[in-house]
C-alpha positions in Angstrom: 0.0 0.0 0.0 1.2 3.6 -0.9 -0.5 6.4 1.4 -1.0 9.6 -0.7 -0.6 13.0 0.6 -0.7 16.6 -0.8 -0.7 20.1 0.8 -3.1 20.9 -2.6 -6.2 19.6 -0.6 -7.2 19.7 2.8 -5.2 17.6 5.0 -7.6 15.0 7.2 -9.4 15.6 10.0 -8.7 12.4 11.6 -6.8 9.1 11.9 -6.8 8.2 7.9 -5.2 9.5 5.0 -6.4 11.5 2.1 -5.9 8.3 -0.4 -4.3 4.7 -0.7 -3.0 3.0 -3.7 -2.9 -0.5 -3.9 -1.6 -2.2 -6.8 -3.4 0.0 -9.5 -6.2 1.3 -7.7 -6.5 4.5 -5.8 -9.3 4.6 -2.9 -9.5 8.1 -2.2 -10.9 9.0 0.8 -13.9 11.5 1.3 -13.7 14.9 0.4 -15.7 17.7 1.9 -15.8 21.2 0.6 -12.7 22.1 3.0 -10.0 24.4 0.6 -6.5 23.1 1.1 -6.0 25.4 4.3 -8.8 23.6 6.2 -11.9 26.5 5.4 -14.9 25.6 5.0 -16.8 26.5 1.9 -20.5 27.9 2.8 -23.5 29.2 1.3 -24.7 27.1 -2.2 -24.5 23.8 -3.0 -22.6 24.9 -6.6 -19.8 26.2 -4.3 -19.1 23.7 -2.0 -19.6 20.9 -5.0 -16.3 23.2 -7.4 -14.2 22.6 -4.1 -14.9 19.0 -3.6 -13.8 18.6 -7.1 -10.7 20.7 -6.5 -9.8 18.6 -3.8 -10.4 15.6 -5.8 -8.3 16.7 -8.4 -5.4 17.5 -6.1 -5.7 14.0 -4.8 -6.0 12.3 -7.7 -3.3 14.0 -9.4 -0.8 13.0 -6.4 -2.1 9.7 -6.9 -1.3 10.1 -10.7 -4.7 9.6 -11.5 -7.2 12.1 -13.0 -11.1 12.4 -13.7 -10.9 10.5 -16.8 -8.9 7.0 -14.8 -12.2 7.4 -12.0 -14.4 4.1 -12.1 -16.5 4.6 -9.4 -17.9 7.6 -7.4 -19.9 7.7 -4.2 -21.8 11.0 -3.6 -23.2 11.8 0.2 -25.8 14.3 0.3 -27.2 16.0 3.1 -30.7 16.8 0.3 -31.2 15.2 -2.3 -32.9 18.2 -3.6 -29.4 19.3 -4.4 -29.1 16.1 -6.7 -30.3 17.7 -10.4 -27.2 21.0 -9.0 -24.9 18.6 -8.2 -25.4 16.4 -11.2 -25.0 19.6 -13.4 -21.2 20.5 -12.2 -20.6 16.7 -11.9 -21.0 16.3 -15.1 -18.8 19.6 -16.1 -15.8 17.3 -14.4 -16.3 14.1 -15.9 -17.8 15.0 -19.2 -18.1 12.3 -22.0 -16.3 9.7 -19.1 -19.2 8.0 -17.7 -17.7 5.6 -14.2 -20.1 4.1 -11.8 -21.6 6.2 -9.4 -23.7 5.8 -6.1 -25.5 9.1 -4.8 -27.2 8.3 -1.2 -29.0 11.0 1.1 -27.1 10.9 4.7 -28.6 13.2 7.8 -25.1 14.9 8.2 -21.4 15.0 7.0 -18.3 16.5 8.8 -18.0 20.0 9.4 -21.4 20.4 8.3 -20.8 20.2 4.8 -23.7 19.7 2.3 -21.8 17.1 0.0 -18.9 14.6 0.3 -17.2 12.7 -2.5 -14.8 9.9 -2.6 -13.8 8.1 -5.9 -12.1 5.1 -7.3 -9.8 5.2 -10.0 -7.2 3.4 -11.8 -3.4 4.6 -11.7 -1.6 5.4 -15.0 1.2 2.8 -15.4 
């Protein structure tokens, strides 16, 4: 297992790393609208959805993975009335690269976020 760390996203806020590669896979952990110096981003859901996507970027670039290596995305929302937002900017990231995905309703996230994403995604050889 490789642990992956960069100061380009915000660094966890507990026992557990912002990624792990294993063999050609990287697990990414979580990401909540949190800008690399630990701020939260408030107020709409577009907002906080641009940052979780920066983050992911950040980690998935350290991991030397990008958008278009992600096979599988889990999205945690605090409303699903967010979903047809939230779809809209997904699909600004991801654009003709369609991986499986997973969008579930949860009662709350850390830090009070409104969204949290984690992704799978295969590591350029």
């Amino acid at each position: 297992m490789k642990f992956v760390q960069t100061n380009q996203a915000p660094a966890a806020i507990g026992p557990y790393s912002q990624g792990v590669i294993v063999n050609n896979l990287f697990y990414s952990s979580g990401q909540i609208p949190l800008t690399a110096e630990g701020t939260l981003v408030e107020g709409a859901i577009e907002g906080q959805t641009h940052q979780v996507f920066s983050n992911l970027r950040a980690v998935l670039e350290e991991a030397g993975a990008s958008f278009s290596t992600v096979v599988k995305t889990t999205v945690f929302l605090t409303n699903l009335e967010n979903f047809a937002a939230v779809n809209e900017i997904y699909s600004e990231y991801f654009e003709d690269h369609r991986p499986a995905r997973s969008c579930v309703e949860v009662s709350k996230l850390p830090k009070g976020a409104d969204i949290e994403i984690e992704v799978v995604a295969l590591v350029k050889q």
